[in-house]
DSSP file (Angstrom, degrees, kcal/mol; ACC not computed):
  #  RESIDUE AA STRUCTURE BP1 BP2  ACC     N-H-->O    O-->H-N    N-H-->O    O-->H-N    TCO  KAPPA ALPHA  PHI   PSI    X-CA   Y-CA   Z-CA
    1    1 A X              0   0    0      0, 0.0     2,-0.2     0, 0.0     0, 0.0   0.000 360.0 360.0 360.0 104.7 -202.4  -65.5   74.4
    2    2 A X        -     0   0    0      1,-0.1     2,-0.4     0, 0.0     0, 0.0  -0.268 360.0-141.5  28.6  81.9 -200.1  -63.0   73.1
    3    3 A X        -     0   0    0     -2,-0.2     2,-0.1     2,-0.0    -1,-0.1  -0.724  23.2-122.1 -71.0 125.5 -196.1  -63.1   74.8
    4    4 A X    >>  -     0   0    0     -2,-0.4     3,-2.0     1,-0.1     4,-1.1  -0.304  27.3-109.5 -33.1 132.9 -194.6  -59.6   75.4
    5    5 A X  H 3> S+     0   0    0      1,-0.3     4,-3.5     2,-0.2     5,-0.2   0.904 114.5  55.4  -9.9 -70.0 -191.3  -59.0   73.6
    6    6 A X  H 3> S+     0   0    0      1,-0.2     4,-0.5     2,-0.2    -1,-0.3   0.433 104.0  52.3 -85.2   7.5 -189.3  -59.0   76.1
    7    7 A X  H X> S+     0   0    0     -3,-2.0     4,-2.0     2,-0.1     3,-1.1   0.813 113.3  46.4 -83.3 -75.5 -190.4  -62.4   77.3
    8    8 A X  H 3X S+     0   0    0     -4,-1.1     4,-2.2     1,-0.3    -2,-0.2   0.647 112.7  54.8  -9.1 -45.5 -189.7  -63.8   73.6
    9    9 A X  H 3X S+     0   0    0     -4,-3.5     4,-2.9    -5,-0.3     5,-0.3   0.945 112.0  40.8 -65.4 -51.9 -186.4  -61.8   74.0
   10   10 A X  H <X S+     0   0    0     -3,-1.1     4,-2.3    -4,-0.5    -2,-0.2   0.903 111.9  52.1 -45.5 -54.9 -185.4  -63.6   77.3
   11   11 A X  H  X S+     0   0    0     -4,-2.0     4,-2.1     2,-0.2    -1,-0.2   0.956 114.3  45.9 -76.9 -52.6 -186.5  -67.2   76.4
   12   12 A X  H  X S+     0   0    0     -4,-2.2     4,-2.4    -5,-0.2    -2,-0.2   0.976 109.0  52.2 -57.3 -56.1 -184.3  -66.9   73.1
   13   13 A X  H  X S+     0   0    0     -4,-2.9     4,-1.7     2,-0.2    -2,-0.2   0.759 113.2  49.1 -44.7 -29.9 -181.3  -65.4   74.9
   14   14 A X  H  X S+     0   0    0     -4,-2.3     4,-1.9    -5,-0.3     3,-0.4   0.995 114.8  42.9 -60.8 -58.5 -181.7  -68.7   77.3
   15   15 A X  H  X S+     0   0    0     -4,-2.1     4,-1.8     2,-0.2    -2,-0.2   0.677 108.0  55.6 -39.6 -45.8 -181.8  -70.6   74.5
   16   16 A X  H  X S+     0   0    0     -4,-2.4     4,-2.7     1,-0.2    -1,-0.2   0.937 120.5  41.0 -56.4 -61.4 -178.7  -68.4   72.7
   17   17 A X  H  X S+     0   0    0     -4,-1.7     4,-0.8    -3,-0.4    -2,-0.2   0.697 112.2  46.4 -84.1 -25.8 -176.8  -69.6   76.1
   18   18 A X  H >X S+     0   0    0     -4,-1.9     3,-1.8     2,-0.1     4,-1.7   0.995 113.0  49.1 -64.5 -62.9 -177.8  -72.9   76.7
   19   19 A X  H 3X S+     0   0    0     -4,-1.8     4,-2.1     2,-0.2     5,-0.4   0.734 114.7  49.7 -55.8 -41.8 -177.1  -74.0   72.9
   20   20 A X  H 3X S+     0   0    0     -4,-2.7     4,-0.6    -5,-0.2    -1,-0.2   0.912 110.9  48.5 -67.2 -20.5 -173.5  -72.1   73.3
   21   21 A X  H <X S+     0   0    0     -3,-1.8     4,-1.4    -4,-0.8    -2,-0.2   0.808 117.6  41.3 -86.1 -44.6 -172.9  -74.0   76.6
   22   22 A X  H  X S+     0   0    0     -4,-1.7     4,-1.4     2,-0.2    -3,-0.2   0.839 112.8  53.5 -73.5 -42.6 -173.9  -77.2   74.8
   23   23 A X  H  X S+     0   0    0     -4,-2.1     4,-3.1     2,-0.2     5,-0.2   0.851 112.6  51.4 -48.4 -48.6 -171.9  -76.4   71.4
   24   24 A X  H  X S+     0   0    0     -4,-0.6     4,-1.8    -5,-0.4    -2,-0.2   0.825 100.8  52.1 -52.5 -40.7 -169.2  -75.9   73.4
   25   25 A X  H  < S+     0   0    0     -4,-1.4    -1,-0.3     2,-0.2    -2,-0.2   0.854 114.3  45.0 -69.9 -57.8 -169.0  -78.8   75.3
   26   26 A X  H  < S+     0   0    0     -4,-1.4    -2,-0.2     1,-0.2    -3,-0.1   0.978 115.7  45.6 -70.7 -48.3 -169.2  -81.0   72.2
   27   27 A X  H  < S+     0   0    0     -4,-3.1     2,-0.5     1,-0.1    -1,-0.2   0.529  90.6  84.5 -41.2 -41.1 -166.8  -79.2   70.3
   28   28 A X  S  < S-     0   0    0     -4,-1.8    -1,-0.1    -5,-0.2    -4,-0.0  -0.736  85.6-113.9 -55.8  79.0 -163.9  -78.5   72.7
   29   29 A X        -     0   0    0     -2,-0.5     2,-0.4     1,-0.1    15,-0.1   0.276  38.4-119.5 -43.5 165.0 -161.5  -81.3   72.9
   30   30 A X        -     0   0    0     13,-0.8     2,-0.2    -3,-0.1    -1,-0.1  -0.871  21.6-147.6-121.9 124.9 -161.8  -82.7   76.4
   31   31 A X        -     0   0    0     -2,-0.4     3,-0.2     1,-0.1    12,-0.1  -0.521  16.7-133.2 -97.8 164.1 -158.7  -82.8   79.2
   32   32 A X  S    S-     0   0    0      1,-0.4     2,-0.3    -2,-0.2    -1,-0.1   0.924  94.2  -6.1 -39.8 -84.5 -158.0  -85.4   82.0
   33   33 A X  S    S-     0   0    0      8,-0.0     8,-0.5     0, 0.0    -1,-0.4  -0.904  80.3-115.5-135.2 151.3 -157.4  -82.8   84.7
   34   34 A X        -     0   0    0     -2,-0.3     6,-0.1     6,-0.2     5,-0.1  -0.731  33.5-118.9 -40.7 106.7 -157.2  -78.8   84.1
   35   35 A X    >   -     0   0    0      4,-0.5     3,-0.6    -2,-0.4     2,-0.6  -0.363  41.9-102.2 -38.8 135.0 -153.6  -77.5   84.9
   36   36 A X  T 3  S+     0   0    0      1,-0.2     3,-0.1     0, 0.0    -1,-0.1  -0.613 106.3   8.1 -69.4 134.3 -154.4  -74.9   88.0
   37   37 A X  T 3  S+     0   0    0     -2,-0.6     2,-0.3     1,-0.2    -1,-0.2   0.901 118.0  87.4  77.3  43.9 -154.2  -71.7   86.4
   38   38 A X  S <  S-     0   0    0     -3,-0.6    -1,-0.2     3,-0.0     3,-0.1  -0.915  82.9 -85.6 126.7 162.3 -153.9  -72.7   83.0
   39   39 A X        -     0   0    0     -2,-0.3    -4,-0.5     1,-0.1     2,-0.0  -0.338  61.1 -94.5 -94.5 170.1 -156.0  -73.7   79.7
   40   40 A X        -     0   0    0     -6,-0.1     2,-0.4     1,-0.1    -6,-0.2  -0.378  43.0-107.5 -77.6 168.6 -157.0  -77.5   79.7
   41   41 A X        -     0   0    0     -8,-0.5    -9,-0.1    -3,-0.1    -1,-0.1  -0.725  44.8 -97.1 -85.9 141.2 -154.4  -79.9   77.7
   42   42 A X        -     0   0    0     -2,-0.4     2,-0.2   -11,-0.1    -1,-0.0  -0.369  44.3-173.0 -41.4 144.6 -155.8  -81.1   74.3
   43   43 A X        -     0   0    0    -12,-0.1     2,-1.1    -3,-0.1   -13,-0.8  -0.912  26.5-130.2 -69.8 126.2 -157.3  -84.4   74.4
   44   44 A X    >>  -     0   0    0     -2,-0.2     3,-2.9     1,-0.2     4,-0.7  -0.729  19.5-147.5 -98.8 130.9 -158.7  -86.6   71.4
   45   45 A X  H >> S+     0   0    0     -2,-1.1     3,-1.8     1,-0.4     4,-0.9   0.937  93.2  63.4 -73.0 -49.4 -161.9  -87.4   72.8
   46   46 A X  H 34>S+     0   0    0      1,-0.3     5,-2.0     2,-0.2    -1,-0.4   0.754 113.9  36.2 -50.8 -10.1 -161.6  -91.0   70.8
   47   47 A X  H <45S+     0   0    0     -3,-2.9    -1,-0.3     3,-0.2    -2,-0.3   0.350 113.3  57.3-123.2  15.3 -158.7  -91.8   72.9
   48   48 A X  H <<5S+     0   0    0     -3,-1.8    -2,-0.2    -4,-0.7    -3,-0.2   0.107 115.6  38.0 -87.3  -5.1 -160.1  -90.1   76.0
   49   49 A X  T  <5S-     0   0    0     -4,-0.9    -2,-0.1    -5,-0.4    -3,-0.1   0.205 110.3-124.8-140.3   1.1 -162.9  -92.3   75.8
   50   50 A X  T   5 -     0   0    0     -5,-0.1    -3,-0.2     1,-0.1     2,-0.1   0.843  35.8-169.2  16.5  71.3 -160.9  -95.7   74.6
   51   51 A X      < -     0   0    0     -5,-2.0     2,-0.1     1,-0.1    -1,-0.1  -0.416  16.5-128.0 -69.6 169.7 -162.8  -96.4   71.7
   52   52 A X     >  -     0   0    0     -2,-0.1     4,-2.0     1,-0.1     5,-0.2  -0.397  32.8 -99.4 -87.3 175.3 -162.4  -99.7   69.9
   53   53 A X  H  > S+     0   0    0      2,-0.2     4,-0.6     3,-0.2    -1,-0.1   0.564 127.7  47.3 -74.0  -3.3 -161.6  -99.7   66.2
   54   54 A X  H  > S+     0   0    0      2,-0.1     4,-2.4     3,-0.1     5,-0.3   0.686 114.5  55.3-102.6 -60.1 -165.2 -100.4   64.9
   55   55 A X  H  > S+     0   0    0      1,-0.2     4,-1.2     2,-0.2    -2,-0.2   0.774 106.9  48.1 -37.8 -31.4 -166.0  -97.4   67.6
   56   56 A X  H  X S+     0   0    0     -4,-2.0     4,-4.0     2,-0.2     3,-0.3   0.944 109.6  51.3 -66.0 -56.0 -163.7  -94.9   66.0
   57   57 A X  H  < S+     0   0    0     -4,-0.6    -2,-0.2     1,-0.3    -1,-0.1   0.889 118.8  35.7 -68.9 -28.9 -164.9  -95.6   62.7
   58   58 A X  H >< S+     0   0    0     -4,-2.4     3,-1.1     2,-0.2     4,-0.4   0.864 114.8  54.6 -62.4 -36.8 -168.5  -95.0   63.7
   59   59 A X  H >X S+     0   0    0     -4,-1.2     4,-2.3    -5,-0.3     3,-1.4   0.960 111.9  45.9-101.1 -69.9 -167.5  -92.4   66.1
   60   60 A X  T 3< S+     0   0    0     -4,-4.0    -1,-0.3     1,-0.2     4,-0.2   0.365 107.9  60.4 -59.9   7.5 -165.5  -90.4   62.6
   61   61 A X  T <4 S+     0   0    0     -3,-1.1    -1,-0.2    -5,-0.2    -2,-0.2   0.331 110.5  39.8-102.8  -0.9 -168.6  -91.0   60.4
   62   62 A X  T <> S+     0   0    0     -3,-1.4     4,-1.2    -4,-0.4    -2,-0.2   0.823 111.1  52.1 -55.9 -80.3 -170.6  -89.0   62.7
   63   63 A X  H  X S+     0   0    0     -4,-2.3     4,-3.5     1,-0.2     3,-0.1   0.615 101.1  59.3 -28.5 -47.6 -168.5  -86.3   63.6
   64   64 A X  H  > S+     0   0    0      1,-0.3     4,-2.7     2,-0.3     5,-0.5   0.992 112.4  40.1 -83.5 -67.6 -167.5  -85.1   60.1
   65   65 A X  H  > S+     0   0    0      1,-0.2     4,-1.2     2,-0.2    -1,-0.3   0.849 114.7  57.2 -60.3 -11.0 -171.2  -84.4   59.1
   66   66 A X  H  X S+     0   0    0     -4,-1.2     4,-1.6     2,-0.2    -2,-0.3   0.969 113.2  40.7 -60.5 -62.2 -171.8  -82.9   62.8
   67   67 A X  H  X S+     0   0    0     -4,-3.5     4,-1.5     1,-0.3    -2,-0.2   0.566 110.1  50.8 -72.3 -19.9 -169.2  -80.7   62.2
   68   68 A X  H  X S+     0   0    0     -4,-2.7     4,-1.0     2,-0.1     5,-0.3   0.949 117.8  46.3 -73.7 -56.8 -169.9  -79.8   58.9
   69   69 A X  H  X S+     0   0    0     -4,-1.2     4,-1.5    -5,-0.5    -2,-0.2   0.729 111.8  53.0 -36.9 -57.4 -173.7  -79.2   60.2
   70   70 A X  H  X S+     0   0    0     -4,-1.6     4,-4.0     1,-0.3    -1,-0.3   0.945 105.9  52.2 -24.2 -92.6 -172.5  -77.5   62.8
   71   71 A X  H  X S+     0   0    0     -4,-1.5     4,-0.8     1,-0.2    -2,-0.3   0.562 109.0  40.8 -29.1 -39.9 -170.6  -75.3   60.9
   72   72 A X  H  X S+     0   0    0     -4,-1.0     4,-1.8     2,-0.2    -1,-0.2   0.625 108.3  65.0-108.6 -17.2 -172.7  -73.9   58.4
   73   73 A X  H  X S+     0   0    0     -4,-1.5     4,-1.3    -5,-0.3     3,-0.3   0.958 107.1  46.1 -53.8 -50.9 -175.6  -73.6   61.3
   74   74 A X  H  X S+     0   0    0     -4,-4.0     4,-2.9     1,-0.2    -2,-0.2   0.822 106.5  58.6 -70.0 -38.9 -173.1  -71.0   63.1
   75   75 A X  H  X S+     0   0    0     -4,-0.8     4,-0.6     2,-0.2    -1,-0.2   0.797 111.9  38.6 -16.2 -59.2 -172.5  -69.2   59.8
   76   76 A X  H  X S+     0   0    0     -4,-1.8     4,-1.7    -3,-0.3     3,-0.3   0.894 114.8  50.9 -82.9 -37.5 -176.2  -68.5   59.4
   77   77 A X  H  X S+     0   0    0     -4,-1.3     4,-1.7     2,-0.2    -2,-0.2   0.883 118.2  45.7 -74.5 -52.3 -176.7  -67.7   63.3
   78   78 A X  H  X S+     0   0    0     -4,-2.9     4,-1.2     2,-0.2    -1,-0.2   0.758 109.0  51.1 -24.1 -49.8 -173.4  -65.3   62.7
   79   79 A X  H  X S+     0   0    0     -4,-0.6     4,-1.4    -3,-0.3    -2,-0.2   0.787 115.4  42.0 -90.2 -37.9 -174.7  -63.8   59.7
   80   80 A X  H  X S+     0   0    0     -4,-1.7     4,-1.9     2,-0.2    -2,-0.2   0.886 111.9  54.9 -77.5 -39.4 -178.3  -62.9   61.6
   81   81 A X  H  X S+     0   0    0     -4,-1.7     4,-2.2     2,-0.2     5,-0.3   0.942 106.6  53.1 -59.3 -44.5 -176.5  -61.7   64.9
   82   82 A X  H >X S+     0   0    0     -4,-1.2     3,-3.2     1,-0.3     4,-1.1   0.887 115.6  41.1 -42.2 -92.5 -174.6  -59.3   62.6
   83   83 A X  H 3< S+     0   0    0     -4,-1.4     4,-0.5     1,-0.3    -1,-0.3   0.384 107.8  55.1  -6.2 -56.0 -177.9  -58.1   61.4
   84   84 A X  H 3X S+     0   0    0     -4,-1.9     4,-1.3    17,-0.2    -1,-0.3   0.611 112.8  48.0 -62.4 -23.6 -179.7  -58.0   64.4
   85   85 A X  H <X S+     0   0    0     -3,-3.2     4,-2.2    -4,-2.2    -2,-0.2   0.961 106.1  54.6 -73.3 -40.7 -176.9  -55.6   65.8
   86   86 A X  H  < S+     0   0    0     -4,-1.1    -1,-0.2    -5,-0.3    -2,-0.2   0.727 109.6  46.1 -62.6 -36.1 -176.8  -53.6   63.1
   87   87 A X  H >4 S+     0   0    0     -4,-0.5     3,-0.7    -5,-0.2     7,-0.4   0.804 109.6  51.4 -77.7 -29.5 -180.6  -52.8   63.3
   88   88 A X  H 3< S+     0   0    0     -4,-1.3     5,-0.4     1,-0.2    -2,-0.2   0.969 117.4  40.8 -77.1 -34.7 -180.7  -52.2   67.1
   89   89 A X  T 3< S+     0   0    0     -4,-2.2    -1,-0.2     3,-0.1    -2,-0.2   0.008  93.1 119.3 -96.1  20.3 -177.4  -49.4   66.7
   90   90 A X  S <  S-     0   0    0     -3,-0.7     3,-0.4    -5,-0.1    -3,-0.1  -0.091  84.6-109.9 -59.7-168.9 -179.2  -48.0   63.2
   91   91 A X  S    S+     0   0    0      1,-0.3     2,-0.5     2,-0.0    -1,-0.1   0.889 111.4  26.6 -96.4 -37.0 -180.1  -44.3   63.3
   92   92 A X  S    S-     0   0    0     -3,-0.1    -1,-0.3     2,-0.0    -3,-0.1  -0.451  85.4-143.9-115.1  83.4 -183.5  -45.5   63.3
   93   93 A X        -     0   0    0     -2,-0.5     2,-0.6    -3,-0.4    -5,-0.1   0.422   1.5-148.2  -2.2 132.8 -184.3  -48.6   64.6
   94   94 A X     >  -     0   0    0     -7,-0.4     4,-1.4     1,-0.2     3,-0.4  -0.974   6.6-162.1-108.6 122.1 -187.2  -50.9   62.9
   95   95 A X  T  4 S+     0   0    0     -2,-0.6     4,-0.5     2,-0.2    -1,-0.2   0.712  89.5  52.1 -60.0 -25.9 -188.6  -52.9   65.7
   96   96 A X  T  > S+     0   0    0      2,-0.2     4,-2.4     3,-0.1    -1,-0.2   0.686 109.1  50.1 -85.1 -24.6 -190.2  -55.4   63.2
   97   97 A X  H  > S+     0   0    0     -3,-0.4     4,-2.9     1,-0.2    -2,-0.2   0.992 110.3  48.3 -82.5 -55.9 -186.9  -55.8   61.5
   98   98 A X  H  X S+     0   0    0     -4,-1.4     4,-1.1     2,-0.2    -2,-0.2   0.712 116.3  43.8 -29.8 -39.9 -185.1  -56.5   65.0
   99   99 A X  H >> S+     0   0    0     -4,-0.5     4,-1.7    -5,-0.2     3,-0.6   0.925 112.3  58.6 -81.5 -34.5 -188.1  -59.3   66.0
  100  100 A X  H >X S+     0   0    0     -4,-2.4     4,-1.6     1,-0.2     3,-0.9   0.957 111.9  34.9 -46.9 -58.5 -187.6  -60.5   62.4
  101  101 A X  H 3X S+     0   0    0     -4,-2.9     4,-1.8     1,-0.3   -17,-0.2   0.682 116.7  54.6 -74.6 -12.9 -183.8  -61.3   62.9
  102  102 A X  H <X S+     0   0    0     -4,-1.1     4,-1.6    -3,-0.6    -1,-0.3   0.645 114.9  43.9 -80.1 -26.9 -184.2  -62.5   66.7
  103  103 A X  H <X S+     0   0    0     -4,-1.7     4,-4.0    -3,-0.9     5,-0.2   0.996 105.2  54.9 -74.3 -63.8 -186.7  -64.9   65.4
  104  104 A X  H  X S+     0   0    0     -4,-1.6     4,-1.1     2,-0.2    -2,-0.2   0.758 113.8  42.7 -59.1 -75.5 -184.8  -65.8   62.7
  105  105 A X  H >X S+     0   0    0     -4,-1.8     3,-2.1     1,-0.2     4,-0.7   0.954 105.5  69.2 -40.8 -80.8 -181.4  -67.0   65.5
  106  106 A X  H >X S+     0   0    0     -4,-1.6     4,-2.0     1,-0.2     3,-0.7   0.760 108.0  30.4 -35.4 -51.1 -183.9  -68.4   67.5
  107  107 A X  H 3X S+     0   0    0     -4,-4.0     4,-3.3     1,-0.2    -1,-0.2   0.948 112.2  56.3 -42.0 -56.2 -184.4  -71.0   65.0
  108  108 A X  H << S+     0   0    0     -3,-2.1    -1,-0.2    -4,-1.1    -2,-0.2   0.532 111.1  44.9 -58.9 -39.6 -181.9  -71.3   63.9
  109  109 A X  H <X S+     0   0    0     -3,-0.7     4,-5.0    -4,-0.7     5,-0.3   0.620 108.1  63.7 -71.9 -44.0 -180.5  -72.0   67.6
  110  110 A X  H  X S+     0   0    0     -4,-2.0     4,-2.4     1,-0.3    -2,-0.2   0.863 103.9  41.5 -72.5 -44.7 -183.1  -74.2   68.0
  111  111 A X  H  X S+     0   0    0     -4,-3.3     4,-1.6    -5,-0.2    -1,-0.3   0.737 111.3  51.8 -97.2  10.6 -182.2  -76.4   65.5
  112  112 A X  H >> S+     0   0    0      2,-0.2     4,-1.0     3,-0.1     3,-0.7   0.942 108.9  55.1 -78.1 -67.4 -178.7  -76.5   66.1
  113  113 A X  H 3X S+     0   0    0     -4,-5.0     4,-3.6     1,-0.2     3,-0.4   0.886 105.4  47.8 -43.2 -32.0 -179.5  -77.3   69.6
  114  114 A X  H 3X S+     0   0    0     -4,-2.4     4,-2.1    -5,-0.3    -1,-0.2   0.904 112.3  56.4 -85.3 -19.5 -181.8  -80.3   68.9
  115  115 A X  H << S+     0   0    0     -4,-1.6     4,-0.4    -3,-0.7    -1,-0.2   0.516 104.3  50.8 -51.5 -11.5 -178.6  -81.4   66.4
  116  116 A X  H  X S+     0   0    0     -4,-1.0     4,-2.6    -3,-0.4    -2,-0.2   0.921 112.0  47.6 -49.5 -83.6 -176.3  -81.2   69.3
  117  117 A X  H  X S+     0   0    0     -4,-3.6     4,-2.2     1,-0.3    -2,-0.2   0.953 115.3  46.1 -55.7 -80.1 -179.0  -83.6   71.4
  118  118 A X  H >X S+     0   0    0     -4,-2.1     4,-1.9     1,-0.2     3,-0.5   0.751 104.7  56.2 -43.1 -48.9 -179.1  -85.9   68.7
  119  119 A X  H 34 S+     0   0    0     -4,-0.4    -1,-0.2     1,-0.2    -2,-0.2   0.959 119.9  37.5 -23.9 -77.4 -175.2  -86.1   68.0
  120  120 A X  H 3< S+     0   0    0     -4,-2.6     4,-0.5     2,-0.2    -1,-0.2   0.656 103.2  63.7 -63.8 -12.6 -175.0  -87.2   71.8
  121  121 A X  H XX S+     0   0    0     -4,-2.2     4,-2.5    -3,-0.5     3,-2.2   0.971 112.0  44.8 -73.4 -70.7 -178.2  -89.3   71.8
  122  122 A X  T 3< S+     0   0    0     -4,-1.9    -1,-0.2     1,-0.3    -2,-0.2   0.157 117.8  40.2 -60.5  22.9 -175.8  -91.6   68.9
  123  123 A X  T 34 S+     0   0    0     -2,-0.2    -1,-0.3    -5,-0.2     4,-0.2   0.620 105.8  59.5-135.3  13.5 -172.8  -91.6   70.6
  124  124 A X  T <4 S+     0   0    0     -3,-2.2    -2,-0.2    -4,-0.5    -3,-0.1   0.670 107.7  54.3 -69.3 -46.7 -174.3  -92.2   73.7
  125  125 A X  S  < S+     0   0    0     -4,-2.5    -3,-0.2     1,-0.2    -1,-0.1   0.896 106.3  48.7 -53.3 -49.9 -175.5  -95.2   71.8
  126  126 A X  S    S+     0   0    0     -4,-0.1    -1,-0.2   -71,-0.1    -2,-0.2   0.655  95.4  78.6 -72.4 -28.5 -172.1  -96.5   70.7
  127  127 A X  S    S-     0   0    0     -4,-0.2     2,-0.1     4,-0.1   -76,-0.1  -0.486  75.0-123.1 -97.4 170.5 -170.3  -96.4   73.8
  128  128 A X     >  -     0   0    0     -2,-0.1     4,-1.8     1,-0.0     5,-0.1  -0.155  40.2 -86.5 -80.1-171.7 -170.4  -99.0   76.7
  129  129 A X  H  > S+     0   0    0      2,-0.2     4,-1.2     1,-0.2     5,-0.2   0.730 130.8  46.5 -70.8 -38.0 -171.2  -98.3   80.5
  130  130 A X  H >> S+     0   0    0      1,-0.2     4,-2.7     2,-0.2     3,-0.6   0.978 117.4  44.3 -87.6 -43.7 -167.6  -97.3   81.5
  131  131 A X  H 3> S+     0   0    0      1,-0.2     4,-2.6     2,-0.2     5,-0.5   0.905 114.4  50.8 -66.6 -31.9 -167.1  -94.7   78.0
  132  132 A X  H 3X S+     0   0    0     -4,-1.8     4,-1.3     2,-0.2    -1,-0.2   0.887 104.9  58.0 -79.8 -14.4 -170.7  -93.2   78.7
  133  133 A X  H <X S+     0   0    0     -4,-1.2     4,-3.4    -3,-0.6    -2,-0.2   0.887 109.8  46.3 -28.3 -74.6 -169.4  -92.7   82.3
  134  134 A X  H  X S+     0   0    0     -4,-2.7     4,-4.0     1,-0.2     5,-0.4   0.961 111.9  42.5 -58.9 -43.0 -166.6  -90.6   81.0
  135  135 A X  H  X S+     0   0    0     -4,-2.6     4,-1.1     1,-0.2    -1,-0.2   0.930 110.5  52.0 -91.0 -17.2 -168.0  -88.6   78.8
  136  136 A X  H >X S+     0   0    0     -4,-1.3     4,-3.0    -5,-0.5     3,-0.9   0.998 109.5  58.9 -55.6 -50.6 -171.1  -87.7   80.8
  137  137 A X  H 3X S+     0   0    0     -4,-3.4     4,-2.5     1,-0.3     3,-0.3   0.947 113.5  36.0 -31.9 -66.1 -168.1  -86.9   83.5
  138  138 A X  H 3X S+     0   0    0     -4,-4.0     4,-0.8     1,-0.2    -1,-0.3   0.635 107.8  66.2 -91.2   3.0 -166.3  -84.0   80.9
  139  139 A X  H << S+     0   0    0     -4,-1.1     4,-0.3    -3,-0.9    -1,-0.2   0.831 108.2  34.7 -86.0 -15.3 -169.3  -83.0   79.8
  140  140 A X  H >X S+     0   0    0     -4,-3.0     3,-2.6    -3,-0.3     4,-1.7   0.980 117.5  48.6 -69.0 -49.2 -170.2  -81.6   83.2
  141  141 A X  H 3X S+     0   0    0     -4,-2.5     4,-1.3     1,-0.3    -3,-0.1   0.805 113.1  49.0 -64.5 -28.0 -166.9  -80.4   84.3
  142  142 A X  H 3X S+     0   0    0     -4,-0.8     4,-1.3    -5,-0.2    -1,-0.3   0.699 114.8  43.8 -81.9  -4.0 -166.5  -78.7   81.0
  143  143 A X  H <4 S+     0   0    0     -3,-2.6    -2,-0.2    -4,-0.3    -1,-0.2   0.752 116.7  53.6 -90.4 -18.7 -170.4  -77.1   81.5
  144  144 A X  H  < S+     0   0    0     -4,-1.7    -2,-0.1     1,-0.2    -1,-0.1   0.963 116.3  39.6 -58.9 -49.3 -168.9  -76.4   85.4
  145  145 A X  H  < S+     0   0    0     -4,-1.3    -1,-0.2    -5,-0.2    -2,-0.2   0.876  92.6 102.7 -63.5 -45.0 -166.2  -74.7   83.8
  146  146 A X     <  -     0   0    0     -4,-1.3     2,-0.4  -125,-0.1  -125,-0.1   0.133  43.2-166.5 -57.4 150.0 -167.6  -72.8   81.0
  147  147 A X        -     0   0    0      4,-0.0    -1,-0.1  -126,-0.0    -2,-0.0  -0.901  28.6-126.7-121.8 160.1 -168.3  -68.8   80.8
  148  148 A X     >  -     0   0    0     -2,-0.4     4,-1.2     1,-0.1     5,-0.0  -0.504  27.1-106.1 -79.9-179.2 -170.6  -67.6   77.7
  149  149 A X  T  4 S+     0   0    0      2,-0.2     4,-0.3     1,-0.1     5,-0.1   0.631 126.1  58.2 -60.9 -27.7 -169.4  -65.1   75.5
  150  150 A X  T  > S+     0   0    0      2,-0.2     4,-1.0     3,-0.2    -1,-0.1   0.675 107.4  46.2 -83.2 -17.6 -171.8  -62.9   77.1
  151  151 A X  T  4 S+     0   0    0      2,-0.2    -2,-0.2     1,-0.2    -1,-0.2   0.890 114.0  55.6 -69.3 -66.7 -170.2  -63.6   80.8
  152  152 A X  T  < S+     0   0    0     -4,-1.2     3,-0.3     1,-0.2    -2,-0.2   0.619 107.8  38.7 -52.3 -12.8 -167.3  -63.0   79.1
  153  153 A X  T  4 S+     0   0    0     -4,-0.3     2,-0.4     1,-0.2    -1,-0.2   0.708 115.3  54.5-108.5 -48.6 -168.0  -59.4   77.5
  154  154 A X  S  < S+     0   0    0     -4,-1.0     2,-0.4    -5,-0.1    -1,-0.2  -0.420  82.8 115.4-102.6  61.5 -169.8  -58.1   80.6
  155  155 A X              0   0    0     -2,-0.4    -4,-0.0    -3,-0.3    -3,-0.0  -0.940 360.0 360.0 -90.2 136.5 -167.0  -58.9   83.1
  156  156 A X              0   0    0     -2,-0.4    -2,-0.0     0, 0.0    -1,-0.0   0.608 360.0 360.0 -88.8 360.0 -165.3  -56.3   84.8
């Protein structure tokens, strides 16, 4: 069975927003409490989380290749949103080229997201009962908290 477009379109754009929500979350260094009215205070999430010293160093031989991972994942997902804009605002649009480059993020998203999951599936692993506590704890309040970019662009 055959999906419409604009289904295709939808289910990536969940995806786009979920996977940003999720990026975010890991990426963002993590507060205590939110100042009212004000941006959160920095936290380093290994001393937000009281790791031990065998936990840090497992915890920093993750991260650096997450981030690298990360990193060059957002690059390509960058380098294809560019693209996909650029085709829908051409003077003539290609429609094939447009599903080509949505496909193309959706992948692209797709594995980034399930690098994400894994990242937190191992460091979910490392920590005890009271650290997996916490950080499940800021990873909600920072998903409570969060706006997409696309919330963020269509506010009035």
């Amino acid at each position: 069975m055959k999906n419409p477009a604009w289904i295709r379109t939808l289910l990536a754009i969940s995806l786009a927003l979920n996977l940003g929500v999720v990026a975010a979350l890991v990426l963002r260094p993590a507060p205590d409490t939110v100042p009212e009215g004000g941006a959160p205070p920095v936290v380093h999430r290994p001393e937000y989380l009281k790791l031990t010293p065998e936990q840090r160093a497992r915890w920093e031989g993750m991260e650096t290749p997450f981030l690298h991972d990360l990193s060059s994942n957002w690059s390509d997902i960058r380098r294809h949103r560019e693209a996909l804009v650029r085709h829908i605002f051409a003077d003539a649009p290609e429609r094939t080229a447009i599903d080509a480059e949505q496909a193309a993020i959706a992948r692209l998203q797709a594995t980034q997201q399930q690098r994400v999951i894994d990242q937190l599936l191992a460091e979910r692993a490392m920590l005890d009962d009271a650290q997996r506590t916490r950080l499940l704890q800021l990873l909600l309040t920072r998903y409570a908290e969060e706006a997409t970019e696309e919330e963020m662009l269509h506010r009035k």
